[in-house]
N, C-alpha and C positions, 0 to 999 in steps of 0.2 A: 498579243494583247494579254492573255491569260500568264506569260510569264512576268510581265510588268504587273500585275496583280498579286501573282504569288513572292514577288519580291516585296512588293508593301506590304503584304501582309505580316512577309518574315519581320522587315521591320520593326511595324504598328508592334509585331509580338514582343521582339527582340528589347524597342522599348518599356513595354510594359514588365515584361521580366525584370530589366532593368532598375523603375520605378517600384516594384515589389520586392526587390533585393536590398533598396537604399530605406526603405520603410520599413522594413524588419531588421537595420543594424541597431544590434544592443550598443546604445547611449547610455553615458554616466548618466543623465537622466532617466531614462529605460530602466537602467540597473538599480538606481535609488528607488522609482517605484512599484518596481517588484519585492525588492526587500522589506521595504514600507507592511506590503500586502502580504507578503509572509510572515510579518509578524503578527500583523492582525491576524492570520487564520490560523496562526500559532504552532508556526514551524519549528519554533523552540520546543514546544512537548513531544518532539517526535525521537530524538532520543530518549528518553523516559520510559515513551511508551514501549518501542522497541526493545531495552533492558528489562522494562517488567513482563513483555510477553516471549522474551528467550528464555528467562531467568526462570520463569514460572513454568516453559513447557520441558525444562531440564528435573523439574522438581521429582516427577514419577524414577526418572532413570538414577538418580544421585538416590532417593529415600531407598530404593532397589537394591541398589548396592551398598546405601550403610543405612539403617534404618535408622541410624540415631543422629544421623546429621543432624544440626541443628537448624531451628528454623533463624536462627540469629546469622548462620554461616550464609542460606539465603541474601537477608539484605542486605549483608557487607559485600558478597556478589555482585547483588543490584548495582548498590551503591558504587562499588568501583567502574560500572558498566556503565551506568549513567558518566560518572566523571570524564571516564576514558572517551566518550564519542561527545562529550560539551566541550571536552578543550579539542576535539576537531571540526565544530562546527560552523563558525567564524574564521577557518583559516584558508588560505589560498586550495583552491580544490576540494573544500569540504564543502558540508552538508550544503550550505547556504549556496553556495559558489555554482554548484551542479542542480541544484534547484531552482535558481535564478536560471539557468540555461533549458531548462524546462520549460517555464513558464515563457521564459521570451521563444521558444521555436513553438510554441501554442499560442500566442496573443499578442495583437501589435500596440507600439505604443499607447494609441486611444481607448483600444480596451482594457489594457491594465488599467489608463488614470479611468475608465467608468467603474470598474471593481473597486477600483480603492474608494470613488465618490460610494459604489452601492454598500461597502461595507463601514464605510462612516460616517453611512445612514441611517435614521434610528431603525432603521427595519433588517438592515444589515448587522447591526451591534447586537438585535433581538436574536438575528437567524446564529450567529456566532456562539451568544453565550445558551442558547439553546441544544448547537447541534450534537452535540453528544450523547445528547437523551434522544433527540431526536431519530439518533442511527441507531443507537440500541433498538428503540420502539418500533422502529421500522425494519430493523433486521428480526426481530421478536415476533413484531404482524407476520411476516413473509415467511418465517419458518411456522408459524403455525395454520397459514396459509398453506402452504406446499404439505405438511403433515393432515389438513384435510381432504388432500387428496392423493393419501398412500396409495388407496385402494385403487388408484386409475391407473397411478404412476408402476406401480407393480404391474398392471396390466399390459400398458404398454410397451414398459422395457421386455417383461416377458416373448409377447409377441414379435417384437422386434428382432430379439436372441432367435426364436424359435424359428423364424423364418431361416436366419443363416446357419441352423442347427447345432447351437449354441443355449447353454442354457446355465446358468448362475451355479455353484458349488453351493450346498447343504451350508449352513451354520454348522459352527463345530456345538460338541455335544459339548453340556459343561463337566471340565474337571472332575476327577473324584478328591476330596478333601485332602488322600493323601499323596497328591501329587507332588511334585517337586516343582520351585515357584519359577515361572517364566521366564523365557534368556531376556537380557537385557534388550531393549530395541537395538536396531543398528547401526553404526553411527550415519550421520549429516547434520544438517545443521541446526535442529533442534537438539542436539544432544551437548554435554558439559565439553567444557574444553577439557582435551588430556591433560592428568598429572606429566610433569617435567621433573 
């Protein structure tokens, strides 16, 4: 009796596996309304942003090594950064293509088309053309939140170290003026691409 049970069960499972595998195949439908919905959440600024935030945290290491770069030599950087990752964003296995496979192993059919209803709703159009600001001010709250409470935060890292007899290294002293100016950071992937 009990193994006629556990065979229905396999089953009942087996089926439903089933049924949850044929409901999460990415359909040309599927795929149309996730692209739909990455455009609204503006998957197109995401090269952009990524060129101006490599571009910008190369700036210390390049002014470093020639002080006189130009801030012009910057946006033509940018600029070529941006170009080079927008002609691969639309193409087979680019941006779009691998983000669509994101969103479909996270959401099934019906909730992508409720995101796409909630964001071309006026309350969705609101949350959209607001969130930028939105994450700033909320990333802004939260670090001056977390900086009200240095004094705790200090205390219990401390404690935490001190238990396992471990304890944080001094600040370095500062400099004396006539020092010699700091090695360059080391390379990864914030750093310039090598000259060729």
């Amino acid at each position: 009796m009990l193994t006629n049970l556990l065979k229905k069960l396999l089953i009942v499972a087996a089926i439903a596996a089933a049924t949850v595998a044929s409901a999460d195949e990415l359909t040309a439908a599927k795929r149309t309304q996730i692209k739909t919905l990455l455009e609204l959440t503006g998957i197109k600024s995401l090269p952009e942003q990524i060129a101006n935030n490599t571009v910008q945290s190369w700036v210390p290491g390049i002014k470093q090594l020639d002080p006189k770069f130009p801030d012009k030599g910057f946006a033509i950087t940018r600029d070529a950064f941006v170009a080079a990752l927008n002609a691969k964003t639309d193409v087979p296995g680019g941006l779009l293509e691998q983000v669509t496979l994101v969103y479909h192993n996270a959401f099934t059919a019906p909730e992508i088309s409720d995101l796409l209803k909630f964001y071309q709703s006026a309350a969705g159009k609101k949350l959209l053309s607001v969130q930028v600001k939105l994450n700033g001010e909320t990333f802004q709250t939260a670090m001056k939140w977390a900086d009200s409470l240095s004094g705790d935060i200090d205390k219990s890292i401390e404690t935490a170290l001190k238990k396992e007899g471990l304890k944080l290294p001094d600040a370095p002293k500062e400099a004396p003026k006539s020092a010699a100016p700091a090695a360059p950071a080391p390379s990864g992937s914030a750093q310039p691409p090598a000259k060729k």
